[in-house]
C-alpha positions in Angstrom: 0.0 0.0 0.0 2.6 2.5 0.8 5.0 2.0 -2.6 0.9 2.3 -4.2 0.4 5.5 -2.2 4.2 6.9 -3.6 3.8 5.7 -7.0 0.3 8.1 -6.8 2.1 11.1 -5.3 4.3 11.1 -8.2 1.9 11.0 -10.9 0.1 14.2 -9.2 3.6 15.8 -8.9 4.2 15.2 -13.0 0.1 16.1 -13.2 0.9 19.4 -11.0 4.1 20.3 -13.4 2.1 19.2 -16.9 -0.6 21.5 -15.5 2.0 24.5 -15.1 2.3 24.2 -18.8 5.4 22.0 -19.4 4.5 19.8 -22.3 4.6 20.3 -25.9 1.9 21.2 -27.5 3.6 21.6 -31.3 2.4 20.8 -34.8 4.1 20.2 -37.9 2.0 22.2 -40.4 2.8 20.6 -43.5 0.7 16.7 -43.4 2.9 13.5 -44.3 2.9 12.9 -48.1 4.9 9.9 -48.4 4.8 6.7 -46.7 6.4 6.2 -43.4 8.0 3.0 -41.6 7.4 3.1 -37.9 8.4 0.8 -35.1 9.1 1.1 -31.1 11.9 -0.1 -29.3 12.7 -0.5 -25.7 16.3 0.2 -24.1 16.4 -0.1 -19.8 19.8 0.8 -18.7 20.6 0.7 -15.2 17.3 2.6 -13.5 16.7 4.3 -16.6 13.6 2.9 -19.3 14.0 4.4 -22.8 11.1 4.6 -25.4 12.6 5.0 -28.3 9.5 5.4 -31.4 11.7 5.5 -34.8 10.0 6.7 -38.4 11.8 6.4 -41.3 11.6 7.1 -44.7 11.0 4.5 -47.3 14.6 4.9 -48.9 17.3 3.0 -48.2 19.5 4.4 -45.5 21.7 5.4 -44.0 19.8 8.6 -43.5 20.7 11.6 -41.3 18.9 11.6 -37.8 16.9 13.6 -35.6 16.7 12.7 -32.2 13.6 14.4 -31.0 12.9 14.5 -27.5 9.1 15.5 -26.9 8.0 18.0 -23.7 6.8 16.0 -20.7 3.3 14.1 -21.4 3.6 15.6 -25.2 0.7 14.7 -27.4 1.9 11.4 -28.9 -0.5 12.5 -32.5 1.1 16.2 -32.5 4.9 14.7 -32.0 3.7 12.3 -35.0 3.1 15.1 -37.3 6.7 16.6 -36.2 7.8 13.2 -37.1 6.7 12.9 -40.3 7.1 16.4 -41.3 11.1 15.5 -41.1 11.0 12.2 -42.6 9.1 13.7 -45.6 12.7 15.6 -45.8 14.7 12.4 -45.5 15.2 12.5 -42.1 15.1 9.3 -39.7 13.5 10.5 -36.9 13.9 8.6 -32.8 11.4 10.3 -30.6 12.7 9.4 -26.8 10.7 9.2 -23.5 12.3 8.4 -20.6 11.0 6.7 -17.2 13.1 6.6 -14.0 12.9 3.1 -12.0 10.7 4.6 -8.7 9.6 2.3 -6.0 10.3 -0.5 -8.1 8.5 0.3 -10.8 9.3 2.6 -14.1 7.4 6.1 -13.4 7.1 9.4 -15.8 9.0 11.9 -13.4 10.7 15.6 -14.2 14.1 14.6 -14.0 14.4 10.8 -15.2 18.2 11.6 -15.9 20.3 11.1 -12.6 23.1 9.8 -13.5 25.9 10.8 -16.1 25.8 8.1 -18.2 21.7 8.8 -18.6 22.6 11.7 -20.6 23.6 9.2 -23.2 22.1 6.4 -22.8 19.9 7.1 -25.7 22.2 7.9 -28.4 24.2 5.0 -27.3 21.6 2.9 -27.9 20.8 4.8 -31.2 24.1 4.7 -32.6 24.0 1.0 -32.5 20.9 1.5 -35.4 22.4 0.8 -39.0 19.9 3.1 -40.3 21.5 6.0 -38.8 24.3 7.9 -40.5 26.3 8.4 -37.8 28.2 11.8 -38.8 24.7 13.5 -39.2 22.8 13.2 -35.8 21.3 16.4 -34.7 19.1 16.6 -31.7 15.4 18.8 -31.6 14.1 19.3 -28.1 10.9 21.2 -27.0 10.4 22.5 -23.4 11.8 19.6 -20.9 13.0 17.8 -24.1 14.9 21.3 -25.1 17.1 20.4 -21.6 17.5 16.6 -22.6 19.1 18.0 -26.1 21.1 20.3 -24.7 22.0 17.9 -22.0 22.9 15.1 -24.7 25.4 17.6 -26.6 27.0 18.7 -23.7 28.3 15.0 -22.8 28.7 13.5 -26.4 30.5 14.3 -29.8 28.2 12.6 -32.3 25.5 15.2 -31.9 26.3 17.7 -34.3 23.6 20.4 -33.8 21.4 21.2 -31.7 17.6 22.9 -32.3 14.9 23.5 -28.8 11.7 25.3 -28.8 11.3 27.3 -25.4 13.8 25.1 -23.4 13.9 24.9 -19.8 17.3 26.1 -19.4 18.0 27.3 -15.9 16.0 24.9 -13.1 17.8 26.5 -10.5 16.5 30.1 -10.9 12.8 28.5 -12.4 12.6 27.0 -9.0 13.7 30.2 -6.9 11.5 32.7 -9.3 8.5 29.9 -8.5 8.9 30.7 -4.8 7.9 34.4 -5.2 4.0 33.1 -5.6 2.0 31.4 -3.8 1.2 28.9 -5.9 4.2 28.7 -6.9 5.5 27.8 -3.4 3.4 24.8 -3.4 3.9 23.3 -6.3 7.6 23.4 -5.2 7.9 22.1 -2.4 5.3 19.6 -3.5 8.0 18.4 -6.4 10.8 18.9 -3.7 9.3 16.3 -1.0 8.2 14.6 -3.9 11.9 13.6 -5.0 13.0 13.4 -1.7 10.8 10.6 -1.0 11.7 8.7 -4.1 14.3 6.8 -2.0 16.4 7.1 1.4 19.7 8.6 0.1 17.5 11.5 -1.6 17.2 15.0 0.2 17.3 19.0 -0.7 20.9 19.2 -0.7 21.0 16.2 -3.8 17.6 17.8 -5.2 19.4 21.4 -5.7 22.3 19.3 -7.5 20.4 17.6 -9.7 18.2 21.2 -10.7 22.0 23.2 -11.4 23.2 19.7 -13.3 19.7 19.5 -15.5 20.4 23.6 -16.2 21.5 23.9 -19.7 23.0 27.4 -18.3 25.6 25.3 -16.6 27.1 22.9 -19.4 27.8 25.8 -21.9 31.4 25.2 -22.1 31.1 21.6 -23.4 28.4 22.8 -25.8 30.5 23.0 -29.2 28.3 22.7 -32.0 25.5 25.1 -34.0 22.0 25.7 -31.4 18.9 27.1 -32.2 16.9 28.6 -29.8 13.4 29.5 -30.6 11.7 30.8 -27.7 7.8 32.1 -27.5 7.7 36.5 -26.3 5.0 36.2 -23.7 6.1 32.3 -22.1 5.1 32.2 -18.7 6.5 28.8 -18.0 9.8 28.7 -19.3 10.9 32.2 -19.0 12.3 34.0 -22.3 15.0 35.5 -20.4 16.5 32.8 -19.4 16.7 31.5 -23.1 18.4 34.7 -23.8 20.8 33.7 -20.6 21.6 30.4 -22.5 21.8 32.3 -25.6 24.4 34.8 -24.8 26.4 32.4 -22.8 26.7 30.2 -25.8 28.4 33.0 -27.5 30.6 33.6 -25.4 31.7 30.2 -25.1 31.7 28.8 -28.2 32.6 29.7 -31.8 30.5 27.7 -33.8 26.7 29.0 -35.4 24.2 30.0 -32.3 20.8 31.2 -33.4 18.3 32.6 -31.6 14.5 33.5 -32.9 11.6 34.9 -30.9 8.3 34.2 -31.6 6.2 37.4 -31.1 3.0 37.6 -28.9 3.6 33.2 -28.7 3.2 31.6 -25.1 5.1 28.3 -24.1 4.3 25.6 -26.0 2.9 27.3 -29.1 1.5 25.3 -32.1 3.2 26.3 -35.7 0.1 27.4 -37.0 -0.7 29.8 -34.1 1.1 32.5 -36.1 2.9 33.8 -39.3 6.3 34.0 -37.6 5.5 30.5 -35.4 4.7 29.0 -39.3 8.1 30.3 -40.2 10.2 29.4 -37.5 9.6 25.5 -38.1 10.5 26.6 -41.7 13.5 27.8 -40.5 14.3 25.0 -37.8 14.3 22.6 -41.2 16.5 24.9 -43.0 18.7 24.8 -39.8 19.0 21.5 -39.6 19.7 20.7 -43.1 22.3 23.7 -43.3 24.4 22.7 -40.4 24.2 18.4 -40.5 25.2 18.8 -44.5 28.1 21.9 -44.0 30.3 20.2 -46.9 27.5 20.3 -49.1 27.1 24.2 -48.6 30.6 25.0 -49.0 30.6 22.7 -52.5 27.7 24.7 -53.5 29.6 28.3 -52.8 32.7 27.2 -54.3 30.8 26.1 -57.2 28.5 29.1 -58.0 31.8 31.6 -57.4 33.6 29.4 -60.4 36.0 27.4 -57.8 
């Protein structure tokens, strides 16, 4: 009765964050207009369960990946049409979903990745995939999944760009700008006693460690490749400013292609159809991607229209 009573508490702790507004709510615009090959697979590492829900193209690979991590409890038919929207370019595309072993049993919590090797356990497990062409793996996060790209890069040299949509990059000051309401307050200390009663050896001191190492803010340095940041004006879950934290520390970090486009008038989680510039900015994300995971292509292309 009392690991039932736990394994309840932390669905209403995910329930209370989903409710704050951290899941993905984004839309390809453009429907799937050529067949797609889909199949799951299952990777449990250590304490860690991996979903791992490929699409592919119908071509022969190998074929240049996306690894796209969803926000948390992301509608599985809107991440679809993300999915297919990249395969109809010739992408293969991995969504990932992680659950953290709780109580003895595998549970949907904020922070599934605890331990270093988590960060990669993934693209380990992806790499191993003969479909995928294993100098062109780029990763696409949105929200929580924004964090899990960023955090993936950070620890590993086969991701080779990285693109997030309103990323929760800075836990540490989300948490301590929560505090200032009310509500906020609660929900806080709800997700703090929460974690600390996930198992004995948990407590605030190891909860504040595990919000500064899931901060994007904090891994900048090991971040080396091109990021795009696309981040909504008037998000009132994942703040924009901290985005333009991330942003400006990339820069100053790192000398490779940083990007960063705001959405006007857009809250978190905004669908690409909710405006012009939202339509555009999944345009661009595409364009991104296919620029910076196909550089020698680009440079042929130059040297060739200027007569090299």
């Amino acid at each position: 009765m009392k690991s039932i009573m736990k394994i309840a508490v932390t669905g209403l702790a995910v329930g209370v964050i989903t409710l704050t507004g951290c899941a993905s709510t984004s839309t390809a615009t453009n429907p799937a207009t050529s067949q797609v090959i889909r199949w799951d697979q299952v990777v449990v590492q250590d304490q860690l369960r991996i979903q791992l829900d490929w699409s592919k193209p119908m071509t022969p690979g190998p074929h240049p990946t996306i690894i796209l991590h969803p926000g948390l409890d992301s509608d599985e038919h809107q991440i679809r049409g993300v999915a297919d929207d990249l395969v109809n370019e010739g992408y293969l595309v991995v969504a990932v979903r992680y659950k953290r072993k709780i109580n003895d049993y595998f549970q949907t919590t904020l922070l599934p990745l605890r331990e270093t090797s988590d960060f990669t356990a993934a693209l380990d497990a992806i790499r191993q995939n003969p479909l995928v062409d294993q100098d062109k793996i780029a990763a696409l996060g949105f929200s929580l999944g924004g964090a899990h790209s960023f955090l993936m890069a950070a620890k590993s040299p086969y991701i080779k760009a990285v693109a997030t949509y309103y990323p929760m990059a800075n836990f540490t000051k989300w948490a301590a700008e929560k505090q200032e309401s009310l509500i906020g307050r609660i929900i806080i200390r709800f997700v703090r006693w929460n974690f600390n009663a996930e198992a004995d050896h948990h407590n605030d001191s190891y909860h504040l460690k595990l919000l500064q190492r899931y901060s994007p803010v904090n891994h900048t340095d090991s971040i080396k490749v091109p990021v795009l940041i696309v981040h909504g004006e008037n998000d009132r879950i994942a703040p924009l400013d901290h985005s333009k934290e991330l942003h400006q520390l990339l820069l100053n970090n790192t000398h490779t292609n940083i990007r960063f486009m705001v959405v006007e008038n857009a809250p978190h989680a905004f669908r690409f159809d909710y405006s012009a510039t939202a339509t555009q900015s999944w345009r661009i994300t595409k364009t991104w991607l296919q620029d910076n995971l196909f550089p020698r292509t680009l440079a042929q292309n130059a040297s060739d229209s200027n007569g090299g």
